[in-house]
N, C-alpha and C positions, 0 to 999 in steps of 0.2 A: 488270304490265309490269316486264322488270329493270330496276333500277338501274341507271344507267349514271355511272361518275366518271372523268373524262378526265384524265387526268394523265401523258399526253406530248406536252407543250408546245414540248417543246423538236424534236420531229422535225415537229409543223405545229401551225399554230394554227387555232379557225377565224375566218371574217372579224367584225372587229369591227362593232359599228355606224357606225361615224364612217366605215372604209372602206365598209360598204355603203351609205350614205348617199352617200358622195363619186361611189360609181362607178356608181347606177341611170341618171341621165340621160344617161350616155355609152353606156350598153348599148340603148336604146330614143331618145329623143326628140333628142338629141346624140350622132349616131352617125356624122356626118361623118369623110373620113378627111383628120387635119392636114397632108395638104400640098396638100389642092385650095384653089383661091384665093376661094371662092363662101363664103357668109355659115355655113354648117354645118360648113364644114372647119375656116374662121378658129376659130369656137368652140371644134372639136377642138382645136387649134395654141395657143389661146390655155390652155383647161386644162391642157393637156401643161406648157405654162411657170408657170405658176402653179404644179403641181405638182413642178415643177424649184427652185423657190423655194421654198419649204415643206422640199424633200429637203437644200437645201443652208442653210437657218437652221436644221435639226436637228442637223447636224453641222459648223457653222461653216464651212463653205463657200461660194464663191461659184457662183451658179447656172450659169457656163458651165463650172463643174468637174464637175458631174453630167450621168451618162451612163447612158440608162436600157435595158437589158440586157433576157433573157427570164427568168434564176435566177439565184442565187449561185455556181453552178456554173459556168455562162458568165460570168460577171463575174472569176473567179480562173482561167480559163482565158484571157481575153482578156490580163489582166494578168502571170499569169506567162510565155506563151508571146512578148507582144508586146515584154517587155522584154527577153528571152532573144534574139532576133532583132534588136533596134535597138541592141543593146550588144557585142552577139557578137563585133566589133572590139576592144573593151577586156578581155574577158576572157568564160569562160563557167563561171565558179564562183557555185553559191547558195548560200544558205544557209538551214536551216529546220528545224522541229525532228520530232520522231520521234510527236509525237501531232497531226500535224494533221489538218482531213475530210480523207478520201479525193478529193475534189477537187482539192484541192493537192497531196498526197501521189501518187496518180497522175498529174498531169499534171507533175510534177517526173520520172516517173518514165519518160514517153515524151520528153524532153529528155534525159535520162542515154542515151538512143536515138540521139539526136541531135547527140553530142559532150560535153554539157554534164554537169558535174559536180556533186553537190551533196553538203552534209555535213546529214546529220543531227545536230541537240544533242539528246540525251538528257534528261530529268527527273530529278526527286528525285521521294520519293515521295509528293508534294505535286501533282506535276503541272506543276513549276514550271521553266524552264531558270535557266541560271547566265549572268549578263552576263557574268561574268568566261572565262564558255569560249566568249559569242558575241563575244567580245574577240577573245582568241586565233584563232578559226575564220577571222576574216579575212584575206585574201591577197591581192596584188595584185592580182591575177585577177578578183576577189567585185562581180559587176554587181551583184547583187540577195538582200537579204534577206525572206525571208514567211515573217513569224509572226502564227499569230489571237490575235484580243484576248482570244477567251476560250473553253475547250476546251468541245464541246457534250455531251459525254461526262459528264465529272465537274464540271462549273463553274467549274473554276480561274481564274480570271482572272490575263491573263499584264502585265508591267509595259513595257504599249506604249509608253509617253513616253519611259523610259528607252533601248528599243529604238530608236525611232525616232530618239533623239538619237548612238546609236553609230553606226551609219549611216551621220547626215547629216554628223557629225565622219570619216567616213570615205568623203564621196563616194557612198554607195552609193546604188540604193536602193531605198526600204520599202514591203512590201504588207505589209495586215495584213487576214485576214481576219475581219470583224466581223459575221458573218452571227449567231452566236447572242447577241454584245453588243450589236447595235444595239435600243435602247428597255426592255433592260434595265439598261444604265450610260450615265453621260455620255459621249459621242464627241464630242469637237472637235477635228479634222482638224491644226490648227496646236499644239495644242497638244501631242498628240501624236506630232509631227515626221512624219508617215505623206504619203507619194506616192501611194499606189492606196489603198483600201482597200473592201471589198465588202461589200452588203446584197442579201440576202434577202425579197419584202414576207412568203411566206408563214408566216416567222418570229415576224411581228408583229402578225398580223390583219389581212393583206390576204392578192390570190390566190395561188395558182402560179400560177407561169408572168412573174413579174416580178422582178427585181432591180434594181441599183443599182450601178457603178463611180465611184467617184471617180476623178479624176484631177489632180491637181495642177496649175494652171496654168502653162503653160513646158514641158511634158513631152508629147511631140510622139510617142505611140504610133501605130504601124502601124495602121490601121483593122481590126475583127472582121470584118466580113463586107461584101463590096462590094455596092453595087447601085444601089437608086433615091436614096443619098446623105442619109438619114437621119439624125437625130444627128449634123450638122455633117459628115457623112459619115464620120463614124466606125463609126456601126454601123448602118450600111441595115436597110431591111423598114419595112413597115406597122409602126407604131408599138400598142403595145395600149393606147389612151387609156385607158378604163376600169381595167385593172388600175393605171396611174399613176398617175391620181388616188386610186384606193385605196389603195396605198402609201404618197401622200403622206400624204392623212389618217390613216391606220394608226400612221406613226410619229411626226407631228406629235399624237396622242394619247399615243402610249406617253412619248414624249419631255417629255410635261406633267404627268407623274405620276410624272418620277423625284423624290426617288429611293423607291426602292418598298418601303418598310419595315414596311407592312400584310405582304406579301407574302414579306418575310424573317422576320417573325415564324411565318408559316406555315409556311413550310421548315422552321425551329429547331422548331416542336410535333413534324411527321414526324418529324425526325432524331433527336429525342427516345426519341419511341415505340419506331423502330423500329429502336434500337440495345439496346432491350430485350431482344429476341429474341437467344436465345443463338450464340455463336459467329456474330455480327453485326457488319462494319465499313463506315466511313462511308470514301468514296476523294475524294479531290481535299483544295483547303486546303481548310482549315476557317476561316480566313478571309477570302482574298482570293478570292471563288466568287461566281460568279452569285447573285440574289435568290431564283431561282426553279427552281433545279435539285438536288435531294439525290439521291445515288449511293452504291449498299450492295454491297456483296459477303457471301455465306454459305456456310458451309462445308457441304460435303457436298449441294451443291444443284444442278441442272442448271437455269438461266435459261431455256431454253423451255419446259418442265415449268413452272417455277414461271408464266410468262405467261398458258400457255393455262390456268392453276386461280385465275389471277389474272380473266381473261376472264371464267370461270364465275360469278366474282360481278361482273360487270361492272365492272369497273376497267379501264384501258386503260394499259400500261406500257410500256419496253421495256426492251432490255437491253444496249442502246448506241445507237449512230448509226443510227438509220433506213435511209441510204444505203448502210450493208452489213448489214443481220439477216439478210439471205437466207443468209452466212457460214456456215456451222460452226465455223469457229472460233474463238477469245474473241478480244475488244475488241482492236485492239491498243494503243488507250489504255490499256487496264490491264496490257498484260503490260509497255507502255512505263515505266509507275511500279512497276514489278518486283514485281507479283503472280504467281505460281507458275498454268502452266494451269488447275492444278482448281479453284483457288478464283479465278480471275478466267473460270471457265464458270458461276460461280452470282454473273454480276451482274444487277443490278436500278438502273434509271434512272427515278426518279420526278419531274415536272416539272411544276410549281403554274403557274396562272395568275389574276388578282384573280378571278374566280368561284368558284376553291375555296373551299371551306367548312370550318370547323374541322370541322365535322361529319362530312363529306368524310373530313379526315384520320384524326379516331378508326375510321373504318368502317374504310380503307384498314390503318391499323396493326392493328384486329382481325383481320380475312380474312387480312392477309400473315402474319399470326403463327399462324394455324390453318392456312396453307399449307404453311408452312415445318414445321411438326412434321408434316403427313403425308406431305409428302416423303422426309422425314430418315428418317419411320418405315419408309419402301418403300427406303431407301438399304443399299447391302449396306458401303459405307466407313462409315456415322455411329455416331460412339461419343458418347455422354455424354459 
């Protein structure tokens, strides 16, 4: 049987135990649905809140601040489009920067549809923006700044406290989306000045199909979707108890094991290795980055090529964002920190999680390195 090494973590996780524990008796024996008023529903109703309480002492929130969504994608859709419309009288300038998901980045991008204008800030080639030009970017105009805590692409970790205090010194204000930071860094909502800010469960080991909005208390968004009055009537539908409760426990586990420095020492072996390999570079900081994410670029190398011979030995990689591999074209997180097409078409996204193995990693650095030279060898560009 092959080998199999999972190491993209960062595009899904699978469910942990503590979520699947959390959420068997809501799938079978507690499968009431929370708004009937009979003894099975109550139970449902009463999980949901329990789990609302768990979602909001992980990130310092309080429990009527959490709003449970179906993905992170809807949760940065409800928030940038809901603020864009309750604000629209004070102005309709955003602000955000040029590596965000595609989530945000597209849904910024059917608002520019819409009247609404937005500024892109640019990187270094760190991955990282300039306070000093999210300074300047502001204008009267500026409802809303969304920036994510931290890029899923290369790991950068962006400096949300600071951001969120320009901002709040300027009225505005702040979504941050925290889908790939949340349960790999500390989140605490006040302390990082943040109004919305979004989770993902499948990020963290719990299912698809569940996310998470914060909302600030005081801050009185347009409701997502109307109907049987759900979620305080913010966001109708059948509620998915099971997947909530799994979220909760998912990240009230992740969140008891930061900070996760077993798991940064794993990164720093890979990143090691496999900057061995010649004409080899490591993208994002080097050291404000996720625990769990190392990101390479190689010369003379075509990233789907290198996957499917990555495949071959069962390893599981990718070569950006999940949400766009279907593309052709390279990351635009890397072309954002000004890598040249050819060499940001040969990326590679490696993404650890506590079950890797050192063991794991030396496999992964031998095969990647016996890839890369039979590629390079079929390449009509590679020179010595």
């Amino acid at each position: 049987m092959k080998k199999t090494i999972y190491l993209d973590n960062a595009a899904t996780t699978k469910v942990s135990k503590a979520a699947l524990d959390a959420m068997l008796p809501f799938l079978h024996e507690r499968y009431g649905n929370p708004s009937s008023v009979y003894s099975v529903g109550r139970d449902a109703k009463e999980a949901m809140e329990t789990a609302r309480n768990k979602v909001a002492q992980a990130i310092g929130a309080r429990p009527e601040e959490i709003f449970f969504t179906g993905c992170g994608t809807e949760s940065n859709n409800w928030a940038l489009k809901s603020v864009a419309a309750m604000r629209k009288e004070k102005g309709q300038h955003i602000i955000t920067s040029t590596i965000e998901h595609p989530a945000v980045l597209n849904t910024l991008k059917y608002l520019e549809t819409q009247g609404y204008e937005v500024t892109y800030l640019g990187v270094d080639k760190f991955g990282q923006i300039s306070l000093d030009a999210l300074t300047k970017a502001i204008r009267k105009d500026t409802i809303l700044i969304s920036i994510m805590a931290a890029n899923n692409e290369i790991g950068t970790i962006f400096p949300t406290a600071e951001i969120g205090k320009i901002a709040s010194d300027n009225g505005i204000l702040f979504h941050t989306d925290a889908v790939q930071a949340a349960g790999s860094i500390p989140l605490d909502v006040r302390k990082l000045n943040v109004d919305l800010l979004t989770i993902s469960g499948h990020k963290i080991g719990a299912l698809k199909g569940v996310g998470v909005l914060f909302i600030k208390k005081g801050l009185k968004l347009p409701p997502l979707i109307h109907g049987g009055g759900q979620e305080h009537g913010m966001r109708s539908g059948t509620e998915n108890v099971a997947g909530i409760a799994g979220l909760a426990a998912a990240l009230e586990y992740r969140v008891s094991r930061l900070p996760q420095d077993n798991l940064t020492k794993k990164r720093d072996r890979l990143i090691e290795g496999v900057l061995k390999i010649k004409k080899s570079a490591f993208t994002g900081d080097p050291v404000n980055r996720l625990p769990g994410i190392a990101s390479f670029v190689f010369e003379a190398i075509e990233g789907e090529s290198m996957l499917l011979m990555l495949d071959a030995f069962g390893i599981c990689a990718s070569s950006g964002s999940a949400c766009s591999s279907g593309s052709l074209d390279p990351s635009h997180v890397l072309l954002g920190i000004g890598l040249p097409h050819e060499i940001a078409h040969g990326s590679l996204r490696l993404s650890l999680c506590e079950d890797t193995t050192d063991e794991d990693i030396d496999y992964v650095i031998e095969k990647l390195t016996d890839v890369v030279d039979k590629l390079r060898k079929m390449s009509p560009v590679w020179q010595e």
